[in-house]
C-alpha positions in Angstrom: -30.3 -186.3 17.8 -30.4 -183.1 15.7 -27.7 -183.6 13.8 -28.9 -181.7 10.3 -25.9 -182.1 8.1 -23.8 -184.7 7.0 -20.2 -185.0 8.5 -19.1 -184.6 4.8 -21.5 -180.9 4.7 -20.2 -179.7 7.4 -16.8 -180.3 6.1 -17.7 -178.2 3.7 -19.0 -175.8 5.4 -15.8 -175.5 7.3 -13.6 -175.6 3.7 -16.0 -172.2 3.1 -14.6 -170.8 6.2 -11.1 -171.4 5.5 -11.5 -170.2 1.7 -12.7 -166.7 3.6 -9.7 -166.7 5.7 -7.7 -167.2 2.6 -9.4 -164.8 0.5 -8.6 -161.9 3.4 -6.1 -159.8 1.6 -3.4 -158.2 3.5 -3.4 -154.6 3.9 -1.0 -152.3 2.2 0.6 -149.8 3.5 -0.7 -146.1 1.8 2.2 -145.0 -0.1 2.5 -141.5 1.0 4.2 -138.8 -1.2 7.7 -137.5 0.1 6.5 -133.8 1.8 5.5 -131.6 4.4 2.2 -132.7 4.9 3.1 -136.6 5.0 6.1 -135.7 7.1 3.5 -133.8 9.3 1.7 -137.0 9.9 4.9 -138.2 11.7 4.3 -141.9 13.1 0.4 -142.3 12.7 0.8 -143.9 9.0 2.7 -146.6 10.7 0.8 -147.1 13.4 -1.9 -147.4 11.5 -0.5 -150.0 8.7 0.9 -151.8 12.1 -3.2 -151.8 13.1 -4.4 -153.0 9.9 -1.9 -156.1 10.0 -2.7 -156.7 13.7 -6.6 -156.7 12.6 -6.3 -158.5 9.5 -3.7 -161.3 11.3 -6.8 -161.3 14.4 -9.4 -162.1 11.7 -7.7 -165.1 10.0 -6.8 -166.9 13.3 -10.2 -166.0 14.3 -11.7 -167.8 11.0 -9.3 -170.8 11.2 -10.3 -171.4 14.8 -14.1 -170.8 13.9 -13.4 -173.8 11.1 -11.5 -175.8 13.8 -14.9 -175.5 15.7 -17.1 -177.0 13.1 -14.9 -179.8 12.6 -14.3 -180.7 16.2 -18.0 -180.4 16.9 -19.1 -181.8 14.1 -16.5 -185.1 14.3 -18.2 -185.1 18.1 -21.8 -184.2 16.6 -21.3 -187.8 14.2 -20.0 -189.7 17.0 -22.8 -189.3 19.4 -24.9 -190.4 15.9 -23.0 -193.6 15.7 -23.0 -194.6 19.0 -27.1 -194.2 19.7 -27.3 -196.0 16.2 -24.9 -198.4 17.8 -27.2 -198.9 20.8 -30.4 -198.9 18.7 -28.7 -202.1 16.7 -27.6 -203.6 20.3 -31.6 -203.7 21.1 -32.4 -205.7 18.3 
């Protein structure tokens, strides 16, 4: 029974998480001026705006999972707690 933190800490802990995810701001796309050289460039601005959205909509979903995580494990984590306190008070 290691359990270090409080089921209300880790809570917390996976509030800071989401707050991260939140605080991820979307790309923008680069304006480009109107002219030969940006014309040049032919699709690779868009691909690479279309990249930056792809990577920045990867790394929320991966931070809400990651906060998922600590709550299921930590709900789990406090329920293995109770129930060995549960057996402790059986024994008495």
């Amino acid at each position: 029974m290691i359990f270090e933190l409080e089921p209300d800490a880790w809570e917390r802990e996976a509030r800071a998480v989401d707050a991260l995810a939140d605080s991820l701001p979307a790309p923008e796309p680069l304006p480009l001026p109107d002219d030969r050289y940006a014309r040049a460039l032919g699709d690779v601005p868009g691909a690479s705006d279309a990249a930056a959205r792809e990577l920045h909509a990867a790394a929320v979903a991966e931070l809400r999972a990651f906060a998922a995580l600590i709550r299921h494990r930590a709900r789990r984590a406090a329920g293995a707690d109770r129930a060995a306190a549960e057996a402790i008070e059986a024994v008495r």
